[in-house]
LOTIFI-815570 format. One record per atom (N, C-alpha, C, O): x, y, z; residue number from 1; atom name. Coordinates in pm, whole numbers, padded with zeros to 5 digits. Layout:
// LOTIFI-815570
<<X,Y,Z>,NUM,CA>;
...
// end
This chain:
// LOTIFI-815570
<<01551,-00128,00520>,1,N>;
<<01411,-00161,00537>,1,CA>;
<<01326,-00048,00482>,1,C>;
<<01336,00068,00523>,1,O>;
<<01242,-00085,00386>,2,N>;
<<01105,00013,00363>,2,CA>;
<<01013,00064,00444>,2,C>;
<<00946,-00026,00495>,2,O>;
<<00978,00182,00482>,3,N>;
<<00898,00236,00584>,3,CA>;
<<00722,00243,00487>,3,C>;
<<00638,00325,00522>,3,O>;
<<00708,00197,00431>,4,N>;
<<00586,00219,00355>,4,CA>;
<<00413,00139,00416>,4,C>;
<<00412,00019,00442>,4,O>;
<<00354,00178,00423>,5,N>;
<<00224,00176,00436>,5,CA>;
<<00198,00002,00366>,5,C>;
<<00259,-00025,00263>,5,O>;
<<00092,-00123,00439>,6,N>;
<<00079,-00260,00341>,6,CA>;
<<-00055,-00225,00261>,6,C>;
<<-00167,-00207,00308>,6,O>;
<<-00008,-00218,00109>,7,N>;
<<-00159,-00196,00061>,7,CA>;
<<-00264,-00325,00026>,7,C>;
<<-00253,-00435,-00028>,7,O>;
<<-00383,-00238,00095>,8,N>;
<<-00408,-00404,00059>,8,CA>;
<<-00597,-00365,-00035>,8,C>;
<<-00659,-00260,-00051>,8,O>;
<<-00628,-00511,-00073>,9,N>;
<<-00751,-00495,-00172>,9,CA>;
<<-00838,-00469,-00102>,9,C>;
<<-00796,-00485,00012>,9,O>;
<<-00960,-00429,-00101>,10,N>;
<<-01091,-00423,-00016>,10,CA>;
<<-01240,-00425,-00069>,10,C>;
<<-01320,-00333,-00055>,10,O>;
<<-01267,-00565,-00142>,11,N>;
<<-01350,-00530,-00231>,11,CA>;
<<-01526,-00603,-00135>,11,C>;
<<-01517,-00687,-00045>,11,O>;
<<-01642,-00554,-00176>,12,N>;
<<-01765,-00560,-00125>,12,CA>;
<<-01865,-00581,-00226>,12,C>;
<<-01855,-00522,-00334>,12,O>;
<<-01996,-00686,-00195>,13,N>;
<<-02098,-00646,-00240>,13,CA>;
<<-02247,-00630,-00169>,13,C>;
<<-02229,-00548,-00079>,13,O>;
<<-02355,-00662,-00168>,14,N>;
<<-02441,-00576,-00079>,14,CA>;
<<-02452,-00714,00017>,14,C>;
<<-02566,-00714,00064>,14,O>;
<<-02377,-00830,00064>,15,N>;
<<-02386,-00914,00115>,15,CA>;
<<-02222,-00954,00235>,15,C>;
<<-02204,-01006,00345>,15,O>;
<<-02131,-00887,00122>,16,N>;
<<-01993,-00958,00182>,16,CA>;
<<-01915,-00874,00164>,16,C>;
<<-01932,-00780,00086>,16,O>;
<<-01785,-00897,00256>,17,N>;
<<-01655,-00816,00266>,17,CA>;
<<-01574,-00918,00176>,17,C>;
<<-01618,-01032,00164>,17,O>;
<<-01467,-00883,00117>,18,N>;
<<-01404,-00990,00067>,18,CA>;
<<-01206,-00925,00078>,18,C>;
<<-01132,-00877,-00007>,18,O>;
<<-01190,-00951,00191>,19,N>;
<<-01028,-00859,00222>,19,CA>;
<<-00894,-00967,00272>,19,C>;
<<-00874,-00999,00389>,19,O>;
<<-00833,-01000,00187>,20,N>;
<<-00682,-01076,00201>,20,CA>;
<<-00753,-01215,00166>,20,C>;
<<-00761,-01293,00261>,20,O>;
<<-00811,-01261,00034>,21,N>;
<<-00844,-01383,00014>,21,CA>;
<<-00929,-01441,00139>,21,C>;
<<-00898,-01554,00178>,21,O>;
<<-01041,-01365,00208>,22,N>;
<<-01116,-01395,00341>,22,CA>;
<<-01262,-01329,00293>,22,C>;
<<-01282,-01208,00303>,22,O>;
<<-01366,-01426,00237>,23,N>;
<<-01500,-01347,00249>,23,CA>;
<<-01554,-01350,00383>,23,C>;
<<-01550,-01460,00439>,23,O>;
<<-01605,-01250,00447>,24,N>;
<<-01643,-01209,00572>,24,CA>;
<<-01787,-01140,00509>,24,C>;
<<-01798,-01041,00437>,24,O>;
<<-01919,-01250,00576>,25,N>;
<<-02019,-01179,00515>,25,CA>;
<<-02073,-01033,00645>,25,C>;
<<-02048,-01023,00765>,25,O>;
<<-02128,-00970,00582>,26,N>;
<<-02132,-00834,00613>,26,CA>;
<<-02211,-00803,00739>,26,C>;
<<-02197,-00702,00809>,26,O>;
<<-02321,-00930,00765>,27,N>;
<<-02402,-00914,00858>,27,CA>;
<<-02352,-00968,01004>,27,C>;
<<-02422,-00968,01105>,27,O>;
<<-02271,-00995,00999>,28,N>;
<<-02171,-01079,01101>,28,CA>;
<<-02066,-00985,01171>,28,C>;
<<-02002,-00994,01275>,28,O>;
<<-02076,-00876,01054>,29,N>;
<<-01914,-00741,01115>,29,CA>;
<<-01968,-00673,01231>,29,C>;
<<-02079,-00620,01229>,29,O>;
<<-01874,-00674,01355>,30,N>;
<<-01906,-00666,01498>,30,CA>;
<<-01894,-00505,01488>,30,C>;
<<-01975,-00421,01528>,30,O>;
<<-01724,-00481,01402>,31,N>;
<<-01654,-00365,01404>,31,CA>;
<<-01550,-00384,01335>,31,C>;
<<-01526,-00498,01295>,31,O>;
<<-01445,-00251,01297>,32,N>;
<<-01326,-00224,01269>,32,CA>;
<<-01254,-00164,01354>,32,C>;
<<-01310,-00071,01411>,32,O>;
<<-01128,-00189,01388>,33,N>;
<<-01051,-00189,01515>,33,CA>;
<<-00896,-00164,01439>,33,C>;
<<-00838,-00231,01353>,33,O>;
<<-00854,-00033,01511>,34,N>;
<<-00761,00061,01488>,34,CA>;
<<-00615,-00015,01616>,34,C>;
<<-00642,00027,01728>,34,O>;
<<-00545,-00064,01618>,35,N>;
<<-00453,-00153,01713>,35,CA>;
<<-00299,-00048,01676>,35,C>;
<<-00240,-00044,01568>,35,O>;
<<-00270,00014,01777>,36,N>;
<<-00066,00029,01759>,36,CA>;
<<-00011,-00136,01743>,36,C>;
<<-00042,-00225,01823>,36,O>;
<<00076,-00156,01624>,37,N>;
<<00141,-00303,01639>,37,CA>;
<<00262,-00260,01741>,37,C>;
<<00344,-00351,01726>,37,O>;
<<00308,-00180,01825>,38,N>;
<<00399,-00137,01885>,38,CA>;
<<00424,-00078,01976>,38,C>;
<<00501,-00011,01907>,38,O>;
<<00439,-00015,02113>,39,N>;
<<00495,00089,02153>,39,CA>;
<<00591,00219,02088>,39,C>;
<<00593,00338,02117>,39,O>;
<<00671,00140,01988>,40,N>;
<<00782,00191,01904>,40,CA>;
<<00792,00180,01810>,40,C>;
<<00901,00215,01764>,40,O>;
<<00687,00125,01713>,41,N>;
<<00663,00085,01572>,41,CA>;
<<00603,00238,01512>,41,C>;
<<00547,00321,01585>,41,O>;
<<00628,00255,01371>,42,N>;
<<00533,00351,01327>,42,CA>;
<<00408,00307,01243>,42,C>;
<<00361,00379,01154>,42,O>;
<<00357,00187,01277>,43,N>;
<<00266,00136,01182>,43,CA>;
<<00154,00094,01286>,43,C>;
<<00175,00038,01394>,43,O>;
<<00034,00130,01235>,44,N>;
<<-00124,00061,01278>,44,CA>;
<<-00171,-00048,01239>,44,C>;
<<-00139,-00066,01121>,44,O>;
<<-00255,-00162,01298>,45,N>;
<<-00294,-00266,01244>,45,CA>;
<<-00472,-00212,01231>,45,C>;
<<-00546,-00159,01313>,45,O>;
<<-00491,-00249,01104>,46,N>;
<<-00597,-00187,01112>,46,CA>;
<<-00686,-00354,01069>,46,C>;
<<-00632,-00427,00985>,46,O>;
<<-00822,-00400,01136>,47,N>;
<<-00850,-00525,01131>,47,CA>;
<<-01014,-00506,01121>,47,C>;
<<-01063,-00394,01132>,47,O>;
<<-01097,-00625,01100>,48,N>;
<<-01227,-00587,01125>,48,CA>;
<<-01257,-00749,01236>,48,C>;
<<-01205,-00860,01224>,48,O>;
<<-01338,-00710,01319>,49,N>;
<<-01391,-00795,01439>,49,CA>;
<<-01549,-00873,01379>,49,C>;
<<-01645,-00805,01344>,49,O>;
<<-01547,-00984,01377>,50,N>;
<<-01647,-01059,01338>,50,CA>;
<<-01742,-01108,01507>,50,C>;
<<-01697,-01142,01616>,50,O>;
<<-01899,-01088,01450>,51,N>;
<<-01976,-01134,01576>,51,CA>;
<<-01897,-01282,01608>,51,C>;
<<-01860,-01303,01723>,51,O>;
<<-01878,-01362,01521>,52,N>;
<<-01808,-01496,01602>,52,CA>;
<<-01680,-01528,01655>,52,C>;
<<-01624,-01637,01662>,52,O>;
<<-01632,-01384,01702>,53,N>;
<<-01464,-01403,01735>,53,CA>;
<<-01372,-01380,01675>,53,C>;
<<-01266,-01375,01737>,53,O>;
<<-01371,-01355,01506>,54,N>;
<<-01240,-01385,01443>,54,CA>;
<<-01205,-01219,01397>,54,C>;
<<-01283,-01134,01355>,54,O>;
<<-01093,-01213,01416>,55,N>;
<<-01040,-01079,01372>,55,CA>;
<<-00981,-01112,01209>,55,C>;
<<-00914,-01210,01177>,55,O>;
<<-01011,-01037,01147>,56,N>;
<<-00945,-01050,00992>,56,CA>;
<<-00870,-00908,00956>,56,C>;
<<-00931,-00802,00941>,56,O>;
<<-00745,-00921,00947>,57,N>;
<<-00656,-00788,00932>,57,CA>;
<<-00658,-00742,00807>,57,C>;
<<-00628,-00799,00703>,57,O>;
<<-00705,-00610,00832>,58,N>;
<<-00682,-00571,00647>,58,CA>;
<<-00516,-00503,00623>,58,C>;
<<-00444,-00540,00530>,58,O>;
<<-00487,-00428,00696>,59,N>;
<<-00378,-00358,00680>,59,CA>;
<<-00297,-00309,00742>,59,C>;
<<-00344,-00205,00788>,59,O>;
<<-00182,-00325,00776>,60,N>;
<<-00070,-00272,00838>,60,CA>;
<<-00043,-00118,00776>,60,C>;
<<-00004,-00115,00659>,60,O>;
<<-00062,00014,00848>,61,N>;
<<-00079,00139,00745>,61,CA>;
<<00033,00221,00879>,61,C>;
<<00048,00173,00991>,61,O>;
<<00079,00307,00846>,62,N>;
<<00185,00461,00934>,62,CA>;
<<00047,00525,01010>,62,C>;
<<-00061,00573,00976>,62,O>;
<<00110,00498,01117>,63,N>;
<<-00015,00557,01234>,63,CA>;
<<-00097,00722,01187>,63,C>;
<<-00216,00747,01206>,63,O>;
<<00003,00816,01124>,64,N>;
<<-00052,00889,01056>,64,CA>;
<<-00121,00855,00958>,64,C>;
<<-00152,00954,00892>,64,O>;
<<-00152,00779,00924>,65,N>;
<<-00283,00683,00776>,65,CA>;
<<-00396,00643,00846>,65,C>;
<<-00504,00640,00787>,65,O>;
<<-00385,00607,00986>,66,N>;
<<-00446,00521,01024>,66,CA>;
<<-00601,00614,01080>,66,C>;
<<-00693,00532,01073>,66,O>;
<<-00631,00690,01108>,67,N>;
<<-00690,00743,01103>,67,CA>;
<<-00792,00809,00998>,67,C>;
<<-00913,00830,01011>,67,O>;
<<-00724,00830,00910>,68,N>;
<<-00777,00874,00781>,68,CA>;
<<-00846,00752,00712>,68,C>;
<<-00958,00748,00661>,68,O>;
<<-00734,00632,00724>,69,N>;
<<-00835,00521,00640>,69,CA>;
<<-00951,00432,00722>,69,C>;
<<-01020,00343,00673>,69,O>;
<<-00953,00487,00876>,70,N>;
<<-01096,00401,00944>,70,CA>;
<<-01196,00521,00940>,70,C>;
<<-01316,00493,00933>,70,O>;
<<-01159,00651,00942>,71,N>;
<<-01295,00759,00906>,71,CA>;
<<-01314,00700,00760>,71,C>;
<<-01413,00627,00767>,71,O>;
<<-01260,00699,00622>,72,N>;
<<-01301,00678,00508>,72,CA>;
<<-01389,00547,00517>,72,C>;
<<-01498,00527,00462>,72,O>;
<<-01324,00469,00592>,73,N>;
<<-01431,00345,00602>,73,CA>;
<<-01551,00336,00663>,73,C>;
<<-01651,00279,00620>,73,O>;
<<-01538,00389,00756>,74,N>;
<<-01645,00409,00883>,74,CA>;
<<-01759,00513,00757>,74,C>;
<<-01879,00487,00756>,74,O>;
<<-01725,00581,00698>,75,N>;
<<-01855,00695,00647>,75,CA>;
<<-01908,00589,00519>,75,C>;
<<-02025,00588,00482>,75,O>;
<<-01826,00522,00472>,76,N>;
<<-01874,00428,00356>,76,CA>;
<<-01915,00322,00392>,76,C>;
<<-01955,00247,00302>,76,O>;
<<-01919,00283,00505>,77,N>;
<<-01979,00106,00563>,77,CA>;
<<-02056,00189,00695>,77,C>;
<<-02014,00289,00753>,77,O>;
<<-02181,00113,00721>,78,N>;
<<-02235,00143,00875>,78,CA>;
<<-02215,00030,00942>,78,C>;
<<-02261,00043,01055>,78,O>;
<<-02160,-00096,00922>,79,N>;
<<-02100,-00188,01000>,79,CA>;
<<-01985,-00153,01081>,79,C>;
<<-01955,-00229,01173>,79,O>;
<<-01900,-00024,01056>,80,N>;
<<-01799,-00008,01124>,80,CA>;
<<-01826,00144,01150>,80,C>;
<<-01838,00252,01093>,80,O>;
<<-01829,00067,01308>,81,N>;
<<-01846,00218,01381>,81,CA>;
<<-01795,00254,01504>,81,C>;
<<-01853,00337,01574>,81,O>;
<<-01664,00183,01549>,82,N>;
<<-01571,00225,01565>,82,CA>;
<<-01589,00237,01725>,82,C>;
<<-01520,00320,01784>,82,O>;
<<-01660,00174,01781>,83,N>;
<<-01696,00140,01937>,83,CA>;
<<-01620,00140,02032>,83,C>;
<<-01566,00031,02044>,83,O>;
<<-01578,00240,02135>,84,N>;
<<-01513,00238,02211>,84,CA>;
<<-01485,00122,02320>,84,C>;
<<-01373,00086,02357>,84,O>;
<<-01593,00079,02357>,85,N>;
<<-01661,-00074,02475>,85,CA>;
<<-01585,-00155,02368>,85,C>;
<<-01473,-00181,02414>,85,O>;
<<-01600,-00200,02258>,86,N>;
<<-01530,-00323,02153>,86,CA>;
<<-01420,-00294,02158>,86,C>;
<<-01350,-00387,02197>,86,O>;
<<-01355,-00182,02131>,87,N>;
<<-01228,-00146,02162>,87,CA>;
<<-01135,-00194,02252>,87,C>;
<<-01042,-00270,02224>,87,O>;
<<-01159,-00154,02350>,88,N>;
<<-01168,-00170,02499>,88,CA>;
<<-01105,-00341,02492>,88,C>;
<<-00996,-00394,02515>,88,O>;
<<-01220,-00383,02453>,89,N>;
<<-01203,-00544,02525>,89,CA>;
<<-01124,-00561,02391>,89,C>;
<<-01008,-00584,02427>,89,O>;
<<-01129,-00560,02269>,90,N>;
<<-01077,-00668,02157>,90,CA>;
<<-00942,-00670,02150>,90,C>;
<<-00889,-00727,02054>,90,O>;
<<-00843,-00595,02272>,91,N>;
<<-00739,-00625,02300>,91,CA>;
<<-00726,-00760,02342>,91,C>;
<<-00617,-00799,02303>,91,O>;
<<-00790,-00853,02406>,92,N>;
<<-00783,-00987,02533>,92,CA>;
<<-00796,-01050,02460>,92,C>;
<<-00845,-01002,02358>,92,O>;
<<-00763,-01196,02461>,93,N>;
<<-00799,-01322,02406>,93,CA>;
<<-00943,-01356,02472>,93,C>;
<<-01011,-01437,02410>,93,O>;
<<-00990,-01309,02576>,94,N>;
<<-01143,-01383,02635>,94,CA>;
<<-01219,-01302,02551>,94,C>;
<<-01323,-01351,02508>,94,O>;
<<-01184,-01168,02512>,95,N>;
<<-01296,-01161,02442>,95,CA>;
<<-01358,-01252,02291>,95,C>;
<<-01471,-01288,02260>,95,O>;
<<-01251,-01262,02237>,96,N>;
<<-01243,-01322,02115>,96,CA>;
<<-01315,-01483,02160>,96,C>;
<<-01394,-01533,02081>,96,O>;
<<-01286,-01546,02272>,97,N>;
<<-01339,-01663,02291>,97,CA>;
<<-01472,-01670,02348>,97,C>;
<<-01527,-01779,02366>,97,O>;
<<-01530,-01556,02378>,98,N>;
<<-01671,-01538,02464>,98,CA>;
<<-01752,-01512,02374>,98,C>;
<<-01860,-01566,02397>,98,O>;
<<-01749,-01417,02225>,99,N>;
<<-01783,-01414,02112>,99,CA>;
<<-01789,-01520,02030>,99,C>;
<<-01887,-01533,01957>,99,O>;
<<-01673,-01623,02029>,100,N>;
<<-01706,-01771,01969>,100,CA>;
<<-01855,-01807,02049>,100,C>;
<<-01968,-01789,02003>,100,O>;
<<-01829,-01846,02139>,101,N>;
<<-01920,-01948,02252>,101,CA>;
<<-02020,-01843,02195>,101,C>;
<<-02064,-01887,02089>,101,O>;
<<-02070,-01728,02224>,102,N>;
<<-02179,-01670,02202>,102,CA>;
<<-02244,-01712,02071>,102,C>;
<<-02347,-01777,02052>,102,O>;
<<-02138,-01647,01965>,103,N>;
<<-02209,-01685,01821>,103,CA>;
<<-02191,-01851,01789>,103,C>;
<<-02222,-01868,01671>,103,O>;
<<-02148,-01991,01858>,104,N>;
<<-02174,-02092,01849>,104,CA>;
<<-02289,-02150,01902>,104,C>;
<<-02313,-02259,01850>,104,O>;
<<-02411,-02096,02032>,105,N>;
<<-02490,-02087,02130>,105,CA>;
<<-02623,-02032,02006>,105,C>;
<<-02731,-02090,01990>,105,O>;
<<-02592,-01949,01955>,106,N>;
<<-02658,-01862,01878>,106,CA>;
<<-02676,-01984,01755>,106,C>;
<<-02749,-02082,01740>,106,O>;
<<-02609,-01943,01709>,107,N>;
<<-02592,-02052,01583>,107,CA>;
<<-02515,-02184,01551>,107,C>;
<<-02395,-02200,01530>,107,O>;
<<-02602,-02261,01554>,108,N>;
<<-02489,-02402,01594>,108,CA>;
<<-02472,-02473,01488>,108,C>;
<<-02422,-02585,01495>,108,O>;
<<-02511,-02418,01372>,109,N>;
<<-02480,-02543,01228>,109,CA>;
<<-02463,-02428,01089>,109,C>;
<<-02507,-02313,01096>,109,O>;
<<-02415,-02464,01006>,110,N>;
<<-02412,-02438,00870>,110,CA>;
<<-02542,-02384,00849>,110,C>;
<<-02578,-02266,00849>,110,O>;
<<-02592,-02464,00837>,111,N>;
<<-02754,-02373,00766>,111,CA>;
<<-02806,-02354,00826>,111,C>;
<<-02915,-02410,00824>,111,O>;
<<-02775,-02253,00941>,112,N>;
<<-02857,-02199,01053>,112,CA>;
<<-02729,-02050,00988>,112,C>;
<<-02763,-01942,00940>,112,O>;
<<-02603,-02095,01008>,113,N>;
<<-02519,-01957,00946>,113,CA>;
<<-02563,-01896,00808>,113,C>;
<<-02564,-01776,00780>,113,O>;
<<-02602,-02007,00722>,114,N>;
<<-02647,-01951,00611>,114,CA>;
<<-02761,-01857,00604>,114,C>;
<<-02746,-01737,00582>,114,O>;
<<-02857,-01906,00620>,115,N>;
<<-02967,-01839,00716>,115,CA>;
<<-02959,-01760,00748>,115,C>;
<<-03012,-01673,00680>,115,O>;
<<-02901,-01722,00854>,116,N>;
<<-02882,-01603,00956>,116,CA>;
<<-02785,-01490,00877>,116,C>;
<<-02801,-01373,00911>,116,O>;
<<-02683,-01522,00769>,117,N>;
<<-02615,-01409,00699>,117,CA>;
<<-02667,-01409,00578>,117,C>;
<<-02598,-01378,00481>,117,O>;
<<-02857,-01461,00563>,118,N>;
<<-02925,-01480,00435>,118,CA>;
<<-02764,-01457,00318>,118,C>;
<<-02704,-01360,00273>,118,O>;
<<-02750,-01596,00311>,119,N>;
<<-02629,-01642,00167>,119,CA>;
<<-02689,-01733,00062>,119,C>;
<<-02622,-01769,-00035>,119,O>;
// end
């Protein structure tokens, strides 16, 4: 087995994230969230948290990486800032479902999303 770091693309423009064939527009990013996939693994899941619930994983990286590549991100994006309270909860499945209901309550149609992430 290969012990290597998953590289992955990460490309942006002043509107959208665009990471693993997933545009995630930019005004919607809750956070980026640093996860052990393990007790005993040597690899980090490194993901970003959307206001409507959905986690989108960018990279599986060696817990020694993992650090280095959410400061590099965190100083180049102000959407990710690395919130301890988000932290906290974006372990649970309720959170992820209380964030749906919220951002469905909030916004209940297509062109109310469009709108709201001016697209």
């Amino acid at each position: 087995m290969e012990d290597v770091s998953d590289p992955f693309d990460f490309y942006y423009s002043e509107n959208w994230f665009f990471v693993k064939e997933v545009y995630v527009p930019r005004k919607i990013v809750l956070d980026i969230i640093a996860v052990n996939k393990s007790l005993f693994s040597p690899f980090t899941v490194i993901g970003i948290i959307t206001e409507n619930g959905e986690a989108v994983f960018l990279a599986q990286v060696k817990k020694e990486e993992a650090d280095q590549v959410t400061i590099k991100l965190k100083k180049e994006f102000p959407e990710f800032r690395c919130d301890v309270q988000i932290l906290r909860e974006a372990i649970y499945k309720r959170f992820y479902k209380e964030k749906k209901r919220q951002f469905a309550d909030k916004i209940p149609d297509k062109m109310e999303f469009i709108n709201y992430c001016r697209l």
